[in-house]
C-alpha positions as CSV (number, residue, x, y, z in Angstrom):
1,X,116.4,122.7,86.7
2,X,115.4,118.9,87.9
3,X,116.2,115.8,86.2
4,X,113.9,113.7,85.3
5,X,114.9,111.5,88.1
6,X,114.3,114.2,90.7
7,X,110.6,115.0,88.4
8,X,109.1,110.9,88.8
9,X,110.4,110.8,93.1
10,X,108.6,113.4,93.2
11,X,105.6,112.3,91.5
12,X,105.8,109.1,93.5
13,X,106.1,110.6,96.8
14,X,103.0,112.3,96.0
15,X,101.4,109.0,94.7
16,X,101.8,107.0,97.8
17,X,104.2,109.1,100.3
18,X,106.5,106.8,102.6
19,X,106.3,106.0,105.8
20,X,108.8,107.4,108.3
21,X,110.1,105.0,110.8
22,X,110.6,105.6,114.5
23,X,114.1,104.9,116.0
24,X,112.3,101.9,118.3
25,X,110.5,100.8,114.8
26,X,113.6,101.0,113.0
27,X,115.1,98.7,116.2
28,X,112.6,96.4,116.2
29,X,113.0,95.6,112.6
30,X,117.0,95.8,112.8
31,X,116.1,92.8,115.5
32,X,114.2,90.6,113.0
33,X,117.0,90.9,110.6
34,X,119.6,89.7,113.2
35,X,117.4,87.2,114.3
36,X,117.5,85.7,110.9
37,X,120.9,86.4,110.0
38,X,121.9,84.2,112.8
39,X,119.6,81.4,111.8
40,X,120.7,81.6,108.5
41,X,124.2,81.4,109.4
42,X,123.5,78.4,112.3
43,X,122.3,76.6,109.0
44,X,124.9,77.2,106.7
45,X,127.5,76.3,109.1
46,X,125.8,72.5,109.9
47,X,124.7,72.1,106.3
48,X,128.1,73.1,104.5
49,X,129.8,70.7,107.7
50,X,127.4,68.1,106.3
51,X,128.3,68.5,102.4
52,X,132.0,68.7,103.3
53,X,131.7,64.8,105.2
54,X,129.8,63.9,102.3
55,X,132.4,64.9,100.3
56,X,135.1,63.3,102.1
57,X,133.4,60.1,101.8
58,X,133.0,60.1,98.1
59,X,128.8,60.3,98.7
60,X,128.1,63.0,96.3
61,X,124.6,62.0,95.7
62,X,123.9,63.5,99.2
63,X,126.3,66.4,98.9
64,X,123.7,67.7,95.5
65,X,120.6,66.9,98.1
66,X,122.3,68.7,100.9
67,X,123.2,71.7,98.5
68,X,119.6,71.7,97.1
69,X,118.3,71.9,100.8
70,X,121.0,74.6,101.5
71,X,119.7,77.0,99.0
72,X,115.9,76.1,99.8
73,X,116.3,76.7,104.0
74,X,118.1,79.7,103.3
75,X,115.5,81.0,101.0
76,X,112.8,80.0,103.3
77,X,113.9,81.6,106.1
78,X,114.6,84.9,104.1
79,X,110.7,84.5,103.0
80,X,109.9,84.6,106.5
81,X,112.2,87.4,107.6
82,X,110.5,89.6,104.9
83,X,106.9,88.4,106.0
84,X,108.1,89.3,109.8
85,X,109.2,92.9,108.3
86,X,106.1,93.5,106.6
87,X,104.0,92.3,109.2
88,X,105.8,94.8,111.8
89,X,105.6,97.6,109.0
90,X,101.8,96.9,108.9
91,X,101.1,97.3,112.5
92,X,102.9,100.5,112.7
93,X,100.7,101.9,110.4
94,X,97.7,101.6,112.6
């Protein structure tokens, strides 16, 4: 007997059945993620060097802006690492 669980996948396979990746698609979106893992980290590593100076020199006005900008690049550039993914997703559809 199925769960319900196993009942609704099953139903929603039906509804709109997924899309199975090729090994180079599945590479080629592997690539964007690196990509933007490493810009990610290139910002975190010069923004948290510049809140820790800020720090040291008792300026913590700048070390709240630097934070706030912190959390908004890294959001950003998630944003457009997901807009990358579903871009390539699209075009392998066609």
């Amino acid at each position: 007997m199925k769960s319900a669980y196993e009942l609704a996948m099953e139903r929603l396979q039906k509804a709109s059945p997924g899309v199975t990746l090729t090994d180079d698609q599945k590479k080629q979106i592997a690539e964007i993620d690196s990509t933007f893992r490493a810009k990610i980290a290139e910002r975190e590593v010069f923004l948290k060097d510049q809140i820790q100076k800020m720090q040291m020199a008792g300026k913590f006005d700048e070390v709240e802006s630097l934070e706030k900008q912190l959390a908004s690049e890294i959001r950003r550039l998630q944003e457009d690492c997901d807009a990358k993914k579903e871009k390539l997703r699209a075009s392998f559809g066609k």
